[in-house]
C-alpha positions, 0 to 999 in steps of 0.5 A, a space after each residue: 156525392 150523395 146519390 148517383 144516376 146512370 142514364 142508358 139512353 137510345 133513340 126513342 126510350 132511355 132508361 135511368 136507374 138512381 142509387 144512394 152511396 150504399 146501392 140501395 135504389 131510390 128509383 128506376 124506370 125508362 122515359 120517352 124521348 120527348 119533352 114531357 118526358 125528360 121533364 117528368 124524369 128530371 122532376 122526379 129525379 130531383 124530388 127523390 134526391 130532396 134537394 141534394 146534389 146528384 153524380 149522372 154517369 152517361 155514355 158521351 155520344 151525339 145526343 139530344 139530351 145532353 143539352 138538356 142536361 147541361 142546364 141542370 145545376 144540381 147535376 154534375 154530369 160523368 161522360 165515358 167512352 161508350 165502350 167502358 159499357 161493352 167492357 162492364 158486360 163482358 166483366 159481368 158473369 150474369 149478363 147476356 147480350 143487350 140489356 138497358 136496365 141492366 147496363 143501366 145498373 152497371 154503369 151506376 155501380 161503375 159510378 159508385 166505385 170509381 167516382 172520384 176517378 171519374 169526376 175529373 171528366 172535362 165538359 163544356 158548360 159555356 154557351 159561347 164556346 158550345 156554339 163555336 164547338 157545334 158550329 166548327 162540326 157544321 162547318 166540318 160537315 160541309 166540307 165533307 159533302 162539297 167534296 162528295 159533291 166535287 167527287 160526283 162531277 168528277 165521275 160524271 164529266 169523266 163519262 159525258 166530256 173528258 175534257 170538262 173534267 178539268 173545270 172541276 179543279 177549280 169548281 170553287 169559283 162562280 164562273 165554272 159553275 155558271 158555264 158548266 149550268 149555261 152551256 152544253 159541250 156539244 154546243 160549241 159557242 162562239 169564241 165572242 160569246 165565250 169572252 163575254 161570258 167570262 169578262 163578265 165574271 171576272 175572268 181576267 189575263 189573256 192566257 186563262 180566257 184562251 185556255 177556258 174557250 179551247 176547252 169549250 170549243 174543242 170538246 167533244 161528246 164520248 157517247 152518241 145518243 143525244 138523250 143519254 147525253 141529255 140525261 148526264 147533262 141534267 145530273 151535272 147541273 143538279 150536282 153544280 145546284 147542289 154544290 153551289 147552295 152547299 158553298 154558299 152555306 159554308 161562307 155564311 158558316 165561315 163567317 159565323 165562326 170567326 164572329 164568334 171568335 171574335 167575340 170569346 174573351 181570349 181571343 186576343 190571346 189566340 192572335 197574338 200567337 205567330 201563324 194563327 189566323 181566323 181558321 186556327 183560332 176557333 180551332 184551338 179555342 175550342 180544343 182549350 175551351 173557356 177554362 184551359 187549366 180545369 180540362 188540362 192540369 198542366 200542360 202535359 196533359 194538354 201535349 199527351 191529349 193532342 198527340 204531342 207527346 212521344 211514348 217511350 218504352 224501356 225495357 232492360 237495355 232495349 228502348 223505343 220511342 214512338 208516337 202517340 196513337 191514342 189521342 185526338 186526332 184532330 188536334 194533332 193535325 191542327 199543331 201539324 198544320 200551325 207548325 207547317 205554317 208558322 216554318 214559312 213566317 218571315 217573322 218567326 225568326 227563333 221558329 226557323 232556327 228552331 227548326 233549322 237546329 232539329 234539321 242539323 241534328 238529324 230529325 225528320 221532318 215529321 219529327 220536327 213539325 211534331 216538336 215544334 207544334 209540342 212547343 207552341 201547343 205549350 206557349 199557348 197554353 201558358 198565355 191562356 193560364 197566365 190571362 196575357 197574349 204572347 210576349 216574344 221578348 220573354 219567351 226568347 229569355 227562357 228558349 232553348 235549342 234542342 242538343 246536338 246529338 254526342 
């Protein structure tokens, strides 16, 4: 590589040192965080480089400028983790606290010594896959507030109307949020108007419209004054408003998500799989991305990054086996739950010996989940470096069942 860049960007100023292979540098200097800004600095940056490729070392956090990056060709760009900066200092004797040209100059010298270590660092260049990416994080951040938003109708029917409380459970369906936005619980309607009121949403069974209209009718106020019990009343429905605009986005986002699914080349792939619908497949596409075999050599890789695969250590005569701490920790959830539901197939015949041959032998359940999910994690990363969907008949040829313990 000819010449390297570092970047220590911040909110509204980043600074940019570039060096050539012996260290001498080229150029140096901060710009703003703004359009015309990063312009000028790609522009100057490419005019001193003349043409020539260049290494950029960054720290890989959330930030605008990365997806101005990714659209530069003649840019091979190196994230780190944004503690190998903090590590740079504390190795360096002359730094003192918080300096960005001089974290800057580390993180450039770190390029120049470590560079074809560091090249083999993975990033997403594919439009389609970065859009499923940002949109599953969307999809994530919703969730994440529905349930602060379920948690706060908790605490506030707690204090206004115990018995209301139970409605929360169930919050997810229209109608509870339209009685909780209608009615009041001292208003006690009557048991005809109660009824349709929920035939008219769909509310269908004997026993479930009783159950609703004794616990409209038989609520009862916890405090006294009408006005402090007007007030509580009017944060609830605030929180239902805003839990119902946050639920209709999560639909539309759900949907997006499984037409852009539905729209990678290697979808098929994904679905051919047992136990992988519209919500796991985005997930493991975007855990894999456009090209399996450029992020993980080999499927070690793949099971080590996604937690599947166990640490041992030996000493003499003594040794331990114990999970992997460092490791994504979604994607260990993500095989968790494809292994919890492949084990309820009724299709998944060899899944259930498998499982049933791990139980025998004495594993745990954990432990069991955890190896089935290293066996699946393996089949689908074989089917996307092979280009052909999951074949049954051929992965029953090569199986094998665990060895019963001596």
């Amino acid at each position: 590589m000819p010449l390297f860049c570092a970047i220590d960007w911040a909110s509204q100023t980043h600074y940019s040192v570039l060096q050539d292979p012996n260290g001498l540098v080229l150029y140096k200097g901060s710009f703003a965080h703004s359009n015309e800004g990063i312009n000028t600095w790609l522009k100057t940056v490419q005019e001193k480089s003349k043409g020539q490729p260049v290494a950029l070392i960054f720290e890989a956090t959330k930030h605008g400028l990365f997806d101005v990056l990714l659209d530069c060709e003649w840019l091979e760009l190196i994230p780190i983790h944004p503690l190998k900066t903090k590590m740079l200092q504390q190795l360096d004797g002359e730094s003192r606290g918080k300096s960005d040209p001089r974290d800057t100059q580390l993180l450039c010298d770190y390029l120049r010594s470590k560079y074809h270590q560091l090249r083999g660092h993975y990033l997403e260049h594919n439009l389609t896959y970065r859009l499923l990416h940002e949109r599953i994080d969307q999809e994530a951040s919703l969730i994440r507030q529905s349930t602060r938003s379920k948690n706060r109708l908790h605490a506030l029917l707690r204090r206004i109307c115990p018995e209301w409380d139970a409605f929360v459970a169930d919050i997810d369906h229209l109608v509870y949020r339209q009685l909780l936005l209608r009615y009041a619980p001292w208003d006690h309607p009557p048991v005809a108007q109660l009824t349709r009121f929920l035939s008219s949403h769909n509310v269908r069974g004997k026993h479930a419209i009783e159950q609703v209209v004794l616990r409209v009718r038989t609520a009862q106020p916890l405090s006294g004054d009408p006005r402090f019990q007007q007030l509580l009343l009017d944060q609830v429905r605030s929180e239902v408003r805003l839990l119902d605009a946050t639920l209709a986005e999560l639909s539309k986002v759900s949907d997006a998500i499984h037409a852009d699914f539905c729209s990678l080349p290697q979808a098929q792939i994904y679905l051919s799989l047992p136990g992988v619908g519209k919500k796991l497949g985005p997930r493991l596409a975007d855990f894999f991305g456009s090209s399996p075999q450029e992020r993980f050599g080999c499927k070690e890789q793949a099971l080590c990054f996604a937690g599947q695969s166990p640490v041992t250590k030996q000493s003499g005569t003594s040794r331990s086996v114990h999970k992997r701490n460092s490791c994504n920790r979604q994607a260990r959830y993500l095989c968790f739950l494809w292994a919890r539901s492949c084990g309820h197939l009724d299709e998944t015949t060899w899944i259930r010996a498998y499982l049933g041959a791990l139980k025998q032998r004495g594993d745990r359940i954990p432990s069991r989940y955890r190896k089935l999910g290293s066996k699946l994690l393996a089949i689908l990363y074989r089917c996307l470096c092979s280009n052909r969907t999951y074949d049954e008949t051929l992965f029953l040829k090569n199986r094998f069942l665990p060895h019963p313990v001596a």
